[in-house]
C-alpha positions as CSV (number, residue, x, y, z in Angstrom):
1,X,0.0,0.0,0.0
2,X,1.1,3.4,-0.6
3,X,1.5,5.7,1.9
4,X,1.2,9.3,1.2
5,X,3.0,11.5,3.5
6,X,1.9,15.2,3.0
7,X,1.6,18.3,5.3
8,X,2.1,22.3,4.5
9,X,5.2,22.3,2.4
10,X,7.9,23.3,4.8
11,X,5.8,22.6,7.9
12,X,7.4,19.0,9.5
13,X,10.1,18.4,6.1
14,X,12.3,16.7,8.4
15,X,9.8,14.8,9.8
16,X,8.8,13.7,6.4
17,X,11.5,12.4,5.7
18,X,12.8,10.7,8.6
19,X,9.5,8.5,7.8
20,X,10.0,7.7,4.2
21,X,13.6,7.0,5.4
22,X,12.3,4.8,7.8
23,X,10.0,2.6,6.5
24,X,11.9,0.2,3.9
25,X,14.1,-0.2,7.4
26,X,11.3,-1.7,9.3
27,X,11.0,-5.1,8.8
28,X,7.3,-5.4,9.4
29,X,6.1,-1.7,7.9
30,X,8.2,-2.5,4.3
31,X,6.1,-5.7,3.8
32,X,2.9,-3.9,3.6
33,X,3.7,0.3,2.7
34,X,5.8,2.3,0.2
35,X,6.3,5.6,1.7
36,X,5.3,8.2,-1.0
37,X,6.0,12.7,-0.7
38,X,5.3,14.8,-2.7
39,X,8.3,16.8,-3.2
40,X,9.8,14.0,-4.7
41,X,8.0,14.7,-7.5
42,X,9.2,17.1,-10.1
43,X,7.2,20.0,-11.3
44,X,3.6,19.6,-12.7
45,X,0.9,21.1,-14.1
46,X,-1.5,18.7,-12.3
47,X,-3.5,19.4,-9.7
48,X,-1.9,17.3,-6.8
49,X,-5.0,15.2,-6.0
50,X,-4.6,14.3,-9.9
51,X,-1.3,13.3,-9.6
52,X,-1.6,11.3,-6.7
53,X,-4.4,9.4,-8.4
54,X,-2.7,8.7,-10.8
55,X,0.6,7.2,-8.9
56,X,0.9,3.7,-9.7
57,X,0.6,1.0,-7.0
58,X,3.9,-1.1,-6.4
């Protein structure tokens, strides 16, 4: 499952991504969620709702 980590842009970036860095670590959380932000995206027209409809599932 794909877990979309979002919050006001700059509001909690470490935090962010101390999670996404985290996940694939844990041995139980990697087997069932893909951490997802975001800013790892690059620049888009798209609304962001759009794009993150349109994020493919692992």
């Amino acid at each position: 499952m794909k877990l979309f980590i979002s919050s006001v842009q700059k509001e909690f970036a470490a935090e962010r991504q101390a999670l996404k860095d985290y996940l694939p670590g844990d041995a139980s959380l990697r087997r069932f969620f893909e951490a997802f932000l975001f800013e790892d995206l690059p620049a888009s027209d798209q609304r962001p709702d759009a794009v993150s409809l349109d994020e493919p599932s692992p």
